[in-house]
N, C-alpha and C positions, 0 to 999 in steps of 0.2 A: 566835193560835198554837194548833196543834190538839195536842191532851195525847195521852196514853196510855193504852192500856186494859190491863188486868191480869184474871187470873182466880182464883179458891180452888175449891177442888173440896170441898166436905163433903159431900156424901150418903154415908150408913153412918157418919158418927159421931152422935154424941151433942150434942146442946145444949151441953155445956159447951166440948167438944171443937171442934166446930163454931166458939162463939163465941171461943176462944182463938187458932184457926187466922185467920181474921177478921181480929181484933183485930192481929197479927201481919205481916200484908200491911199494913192500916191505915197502921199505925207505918211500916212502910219503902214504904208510898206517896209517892214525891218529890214538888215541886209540880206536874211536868206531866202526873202520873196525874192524870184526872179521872173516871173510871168502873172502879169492880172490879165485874165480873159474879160473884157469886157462885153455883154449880151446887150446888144439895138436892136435885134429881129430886123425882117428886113420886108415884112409883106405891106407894112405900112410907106411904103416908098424908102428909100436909100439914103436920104438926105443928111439924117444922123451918122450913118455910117459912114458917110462922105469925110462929114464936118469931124469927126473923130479923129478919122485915119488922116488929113490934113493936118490937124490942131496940133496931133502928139508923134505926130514925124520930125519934129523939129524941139519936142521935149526932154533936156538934160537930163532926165532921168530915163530917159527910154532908149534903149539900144539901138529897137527896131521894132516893125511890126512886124507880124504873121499872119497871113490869111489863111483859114483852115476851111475844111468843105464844107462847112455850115456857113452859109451867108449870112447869118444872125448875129454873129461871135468876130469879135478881132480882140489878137492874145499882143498885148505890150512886153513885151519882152525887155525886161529892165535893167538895167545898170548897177554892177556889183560897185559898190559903194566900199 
């Protein structure tokens, strides 16, 4: 069965802001979400991007990440529940 995909948009917040927003989708991911693309952009420096892909490498509900050719964009790839 093919899932769902979802998006958050954070570029121009803050890390924390960012990670709350996240976090938030996360939670109301049902089981047949299997990929939240999250959008940082990336021409304001990387840092968010960084601290993302760090943060949710090690999050039980995230299989894995994906980087795709958009520098902007990292797809969490999530955990069938």
């Amino acid at each position: 069965m093919i899932g769902a995909f979802q998006e958050v948009d954070v570029h121009g917040m803050n890390r924390t802001q960012a990670f709350a927003a996240i976090d938030a989708k996360l939670r109301r991911a049902g089981g047949t979400v299997y990929t939240l693309r999250v959008i940082h952009g990336y021409h304001g420096g990387t840092v968010l991007r960084d601290a993302i892909r760090a943060h949710y490498r090690s999050n039980p509900k995230v299989l894995r990440i994906e980087l795709g050719l958009n520098q902007g964009e990292t797809d969490l790839i999530l955990r069938e529940i």
